[in-house]
C-alpha atoms as a printed R data frame, in Angstrom:
    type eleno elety resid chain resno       x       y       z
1   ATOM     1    CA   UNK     A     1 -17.816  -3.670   5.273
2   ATOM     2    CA   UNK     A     2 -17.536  -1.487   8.086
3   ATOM     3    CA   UNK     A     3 -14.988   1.823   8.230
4   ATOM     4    CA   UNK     A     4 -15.781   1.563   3.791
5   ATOM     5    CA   UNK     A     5 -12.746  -0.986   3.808
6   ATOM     6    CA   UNK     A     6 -12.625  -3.508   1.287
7   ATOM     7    CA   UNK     A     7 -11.697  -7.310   1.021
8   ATOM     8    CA   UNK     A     8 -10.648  -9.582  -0.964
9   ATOM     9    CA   UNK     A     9 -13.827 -10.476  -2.512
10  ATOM    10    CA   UNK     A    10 -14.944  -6.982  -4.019
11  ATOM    11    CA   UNK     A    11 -14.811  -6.490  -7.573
12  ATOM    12    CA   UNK     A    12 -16.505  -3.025  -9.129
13  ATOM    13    CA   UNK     A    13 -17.438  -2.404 -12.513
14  ATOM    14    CA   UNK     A    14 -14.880  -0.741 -15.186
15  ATOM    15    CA   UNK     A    15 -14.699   2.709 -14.785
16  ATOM    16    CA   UNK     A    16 -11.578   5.270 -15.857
17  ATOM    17    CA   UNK     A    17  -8.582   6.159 -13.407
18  ATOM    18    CA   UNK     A    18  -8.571   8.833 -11.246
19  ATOM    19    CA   UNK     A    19  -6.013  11.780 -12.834
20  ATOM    20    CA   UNK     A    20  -2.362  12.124 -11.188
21  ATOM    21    CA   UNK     A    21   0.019  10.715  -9.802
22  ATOM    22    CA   UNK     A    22   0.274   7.681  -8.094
23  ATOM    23    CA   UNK     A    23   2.641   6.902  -5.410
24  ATOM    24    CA   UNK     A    24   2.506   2.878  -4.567
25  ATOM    25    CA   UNK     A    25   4.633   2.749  -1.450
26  ATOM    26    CA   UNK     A    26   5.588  -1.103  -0.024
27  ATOM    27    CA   UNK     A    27   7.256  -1.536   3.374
28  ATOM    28    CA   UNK     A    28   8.669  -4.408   5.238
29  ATOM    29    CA   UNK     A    29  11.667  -6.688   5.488
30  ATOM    30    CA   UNK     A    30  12.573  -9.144   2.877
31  ATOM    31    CA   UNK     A    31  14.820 -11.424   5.504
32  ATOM    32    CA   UNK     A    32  11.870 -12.069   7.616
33  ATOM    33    CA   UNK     A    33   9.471 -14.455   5.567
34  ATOM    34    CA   UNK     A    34   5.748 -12.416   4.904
35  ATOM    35    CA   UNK     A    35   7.339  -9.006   6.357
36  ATOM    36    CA   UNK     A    36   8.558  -8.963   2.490
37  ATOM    37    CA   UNK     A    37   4.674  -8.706   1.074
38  ATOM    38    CA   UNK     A    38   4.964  -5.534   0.637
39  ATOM    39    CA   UNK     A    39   8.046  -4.876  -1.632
40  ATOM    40    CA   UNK     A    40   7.134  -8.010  -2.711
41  ATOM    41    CA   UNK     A    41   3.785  -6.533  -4.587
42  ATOM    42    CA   UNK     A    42   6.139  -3.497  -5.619
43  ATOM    43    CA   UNK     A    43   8.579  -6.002  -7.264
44  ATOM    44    CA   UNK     A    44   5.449  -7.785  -9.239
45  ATOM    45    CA   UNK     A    45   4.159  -4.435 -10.246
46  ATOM    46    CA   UNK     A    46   7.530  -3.145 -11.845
47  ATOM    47    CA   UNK     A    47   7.753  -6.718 -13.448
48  ATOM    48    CA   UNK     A    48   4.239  -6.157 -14.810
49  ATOM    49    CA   UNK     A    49   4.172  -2.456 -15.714
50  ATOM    50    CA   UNK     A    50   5.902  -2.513 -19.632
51  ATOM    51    CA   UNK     A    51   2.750  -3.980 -20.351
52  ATOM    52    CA   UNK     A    52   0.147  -2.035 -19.224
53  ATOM    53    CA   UNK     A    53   0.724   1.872 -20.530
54  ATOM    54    CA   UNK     A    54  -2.840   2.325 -19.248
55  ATOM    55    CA   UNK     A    55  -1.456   2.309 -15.721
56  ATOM    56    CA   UNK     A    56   0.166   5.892 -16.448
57  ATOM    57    CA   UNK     A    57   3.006   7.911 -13.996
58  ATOM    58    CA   UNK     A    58   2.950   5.464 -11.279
59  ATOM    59    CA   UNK     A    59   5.693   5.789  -8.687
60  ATOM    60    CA   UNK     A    60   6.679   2.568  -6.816
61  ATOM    61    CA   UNK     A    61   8.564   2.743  -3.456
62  ATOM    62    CA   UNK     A    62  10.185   0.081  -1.272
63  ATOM    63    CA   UNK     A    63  11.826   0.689   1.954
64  ATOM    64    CA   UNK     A    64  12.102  -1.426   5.212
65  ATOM    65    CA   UNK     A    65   9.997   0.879   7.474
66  ATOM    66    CA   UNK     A    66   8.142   4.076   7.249
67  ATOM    67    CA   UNK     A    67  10.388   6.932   8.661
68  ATOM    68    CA   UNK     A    68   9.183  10.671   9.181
69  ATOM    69    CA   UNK     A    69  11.439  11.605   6.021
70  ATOM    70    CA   UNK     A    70   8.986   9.498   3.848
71  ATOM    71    CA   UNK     A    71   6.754  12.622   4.171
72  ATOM    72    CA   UNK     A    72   8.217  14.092   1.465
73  ATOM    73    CA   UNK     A    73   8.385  11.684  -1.381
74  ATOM    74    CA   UNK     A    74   4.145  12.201  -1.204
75  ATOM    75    CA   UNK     A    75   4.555  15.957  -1.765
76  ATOM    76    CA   UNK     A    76   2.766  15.967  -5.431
77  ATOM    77    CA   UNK     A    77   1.050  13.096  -5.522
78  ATOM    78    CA   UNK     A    78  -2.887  12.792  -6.601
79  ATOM    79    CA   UNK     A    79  -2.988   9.272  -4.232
80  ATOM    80    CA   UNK     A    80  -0.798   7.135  -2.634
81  ATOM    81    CA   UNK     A    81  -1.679   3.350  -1.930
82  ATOM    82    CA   UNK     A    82   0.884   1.557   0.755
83  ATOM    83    CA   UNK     A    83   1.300  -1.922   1.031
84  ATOM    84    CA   UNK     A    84   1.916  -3.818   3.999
85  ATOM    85    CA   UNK     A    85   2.267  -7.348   5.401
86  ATOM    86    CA   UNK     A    86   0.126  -7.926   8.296
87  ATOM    87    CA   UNK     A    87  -0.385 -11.216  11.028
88  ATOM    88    CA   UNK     A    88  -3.911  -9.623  12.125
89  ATOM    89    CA   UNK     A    89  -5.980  -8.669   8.796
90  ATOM    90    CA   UNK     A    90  -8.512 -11.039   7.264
91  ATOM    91    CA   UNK     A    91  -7.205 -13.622   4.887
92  ATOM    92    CA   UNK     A    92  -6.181 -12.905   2.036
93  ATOM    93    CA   UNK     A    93  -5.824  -8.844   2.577
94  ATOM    94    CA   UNK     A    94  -7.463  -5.906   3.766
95  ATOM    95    CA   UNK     A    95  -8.090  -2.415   2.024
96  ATOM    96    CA   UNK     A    96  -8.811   0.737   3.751
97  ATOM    97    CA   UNK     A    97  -8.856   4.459   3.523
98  ATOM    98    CA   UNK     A    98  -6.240   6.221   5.679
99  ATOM    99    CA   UNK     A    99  -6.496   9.613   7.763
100 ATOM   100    CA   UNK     A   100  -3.991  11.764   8.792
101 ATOM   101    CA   UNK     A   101  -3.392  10.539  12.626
102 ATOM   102    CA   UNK     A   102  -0.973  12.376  14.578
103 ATOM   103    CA   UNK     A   103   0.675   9.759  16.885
104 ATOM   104    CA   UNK     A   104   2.875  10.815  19.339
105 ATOM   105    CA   UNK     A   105   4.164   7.290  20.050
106 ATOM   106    CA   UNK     A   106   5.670   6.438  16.665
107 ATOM   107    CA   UNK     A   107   9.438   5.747  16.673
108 ATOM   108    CA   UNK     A   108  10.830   5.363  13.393
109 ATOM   109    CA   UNK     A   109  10.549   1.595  14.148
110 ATOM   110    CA   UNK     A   110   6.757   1.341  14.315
111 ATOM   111    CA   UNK     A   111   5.928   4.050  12.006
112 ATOM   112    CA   UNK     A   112   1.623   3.607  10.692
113 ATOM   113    CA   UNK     A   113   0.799   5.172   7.498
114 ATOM   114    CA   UNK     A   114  -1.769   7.620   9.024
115 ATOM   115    CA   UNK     A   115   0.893   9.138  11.087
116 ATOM   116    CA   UNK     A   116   3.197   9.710   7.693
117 ATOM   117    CA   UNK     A   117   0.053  11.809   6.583
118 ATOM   118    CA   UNK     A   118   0.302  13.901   9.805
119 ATOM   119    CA   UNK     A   119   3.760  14.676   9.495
120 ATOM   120    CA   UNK     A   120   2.893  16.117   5.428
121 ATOM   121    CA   UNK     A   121   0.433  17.628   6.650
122 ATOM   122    CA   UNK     A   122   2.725  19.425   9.634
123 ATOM   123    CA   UNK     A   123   5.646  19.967   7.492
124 ATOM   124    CA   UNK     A   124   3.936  21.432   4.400
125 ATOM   125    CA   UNK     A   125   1.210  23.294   5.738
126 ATOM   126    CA   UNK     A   126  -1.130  21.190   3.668
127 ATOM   127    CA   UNK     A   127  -3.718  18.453   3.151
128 ATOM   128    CA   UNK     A   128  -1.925  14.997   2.101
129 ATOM   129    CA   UNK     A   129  -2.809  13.176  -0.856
130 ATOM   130    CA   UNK     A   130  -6.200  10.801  -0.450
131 ATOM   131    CA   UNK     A   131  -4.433   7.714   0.833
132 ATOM   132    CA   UNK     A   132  -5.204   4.383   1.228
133 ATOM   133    CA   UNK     A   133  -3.565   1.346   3.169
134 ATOM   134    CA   UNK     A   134  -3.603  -2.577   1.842
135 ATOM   135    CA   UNK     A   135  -2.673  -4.949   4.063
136 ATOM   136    CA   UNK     A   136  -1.432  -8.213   2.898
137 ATOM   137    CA   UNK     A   137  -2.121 -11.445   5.428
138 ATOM   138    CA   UNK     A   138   0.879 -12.769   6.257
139 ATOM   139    CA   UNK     A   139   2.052 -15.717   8.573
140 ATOM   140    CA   UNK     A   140   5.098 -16.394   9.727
141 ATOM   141    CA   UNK     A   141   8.320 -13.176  10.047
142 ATOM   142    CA   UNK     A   142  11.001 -14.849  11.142
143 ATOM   143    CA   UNK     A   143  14.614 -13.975  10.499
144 ATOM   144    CA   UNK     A   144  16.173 -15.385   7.172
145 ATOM   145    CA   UNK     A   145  12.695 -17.223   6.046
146 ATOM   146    CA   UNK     A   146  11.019 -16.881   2.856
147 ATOM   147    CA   UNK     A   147   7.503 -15.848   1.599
148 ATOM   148    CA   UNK     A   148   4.993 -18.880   3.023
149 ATOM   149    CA   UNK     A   149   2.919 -20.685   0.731
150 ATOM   150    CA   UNK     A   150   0.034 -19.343   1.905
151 ATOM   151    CA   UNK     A   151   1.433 -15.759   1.727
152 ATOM   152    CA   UNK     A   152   2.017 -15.703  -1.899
153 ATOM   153    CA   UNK     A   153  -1.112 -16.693  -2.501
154 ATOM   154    CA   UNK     A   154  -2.203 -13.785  -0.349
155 ATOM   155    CA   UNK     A   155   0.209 -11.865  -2.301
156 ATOM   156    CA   UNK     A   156  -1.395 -13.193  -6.127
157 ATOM   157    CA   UNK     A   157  -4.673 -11.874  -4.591
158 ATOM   158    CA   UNK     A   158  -3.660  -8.497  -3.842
159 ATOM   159    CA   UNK     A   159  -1.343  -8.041  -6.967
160 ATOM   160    CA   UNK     A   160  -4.390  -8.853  -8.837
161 ATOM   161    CA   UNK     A   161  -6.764  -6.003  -6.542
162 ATOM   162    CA   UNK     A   162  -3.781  -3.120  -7.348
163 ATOM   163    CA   UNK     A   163  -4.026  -4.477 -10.656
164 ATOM   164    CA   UNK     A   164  -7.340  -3.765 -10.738
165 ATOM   165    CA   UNK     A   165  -7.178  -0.342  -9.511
166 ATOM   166    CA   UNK     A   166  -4.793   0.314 -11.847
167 ATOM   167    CA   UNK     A   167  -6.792  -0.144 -14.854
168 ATOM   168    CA   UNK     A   168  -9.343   2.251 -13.750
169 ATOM   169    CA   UNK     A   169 -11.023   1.107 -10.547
170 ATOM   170    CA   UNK     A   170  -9.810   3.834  -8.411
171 ATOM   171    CA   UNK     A   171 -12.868   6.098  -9.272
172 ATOM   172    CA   UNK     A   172 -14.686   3.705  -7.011
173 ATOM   173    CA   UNK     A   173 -13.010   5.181  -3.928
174 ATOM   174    CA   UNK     A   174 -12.986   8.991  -4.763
């Protein structure tokens, strides 16, 4: 695929984790239908995690937006995966390495991921963590819905990918 993101279909062979920590960061809304994919996948995860010790120190974060402050919490990480529920991504999600992207149009209501990097990378004088960004197809956001159909089944997809990576696929992506 181009840009070396990754889809839905891709499945690599068994391999051991890449050492450190993990941050596994999930933003969006849970009042407005598929914005909530993202904690969503963070909620499955902590459901899922007393049963796999192979998955190690892995941090999981919710929030409703990114906000410069957010910086911070990546300080000592090895990696950081966010999750994200997204109208415009191919069906059923999208997976993608992130560079630090100074933006000097975010407001702390349209926040990216890439521009989070930046603001590590200004505030601590350093390189961020190697960071990627899934995004989760959703459909419908609308105040006081819940997750569509066709979003959870987005959502099984993608908890089964970070699942994946989990158990040792992350050596696949450096």
């Amino acid at each position: 695929m181009p840009g070396g993101a990754w889809s839905a279909g891709w499945r690599g062979t068994a391999a051991d984790a890449v050492a450190g920590p993990l941050l596994i960061f999930g933003w969006g809304n849970p009042s407005r239908g598929d914005d909530a994919l993202g904690p969503a996948l963070i909620e499955r995860l902590e459901a899922a995690r007393p049963g796999h010790p192979e998955w190690g120190g892995v941090t999981l974060l919710t929030d409703f937006q990114l906000q410069p402050e957010h910086a911070l919490d990546l300080d000592g990480c090895a990696r950081v995966l966010f999750v994200d529920a997204s109208v415009s991504c191919v069906p059923p999600y999208f997976f993608d390495r992130l560079q630090p992207l100074r933006d000097f149009g975010y407001t702390t209501h349209a926040m990216k991921p890439d521009a989070l990097l930046a603001v590590f990378r200004q505030v601590t004088g350093r390189e961020p963590p190697p960071a990627w960004l899934l995004t989760i197809r959703g459909l419908g956001f609308e105040l006081g819905e819940t997750l569509s159909a066709e979003a959870r089944a987005h959502l099984d997809a993608a908890t089964a990918f970070v699942q994946s990576l989990l158990g040792g696929e992350w050596q696949r992506f450096g």
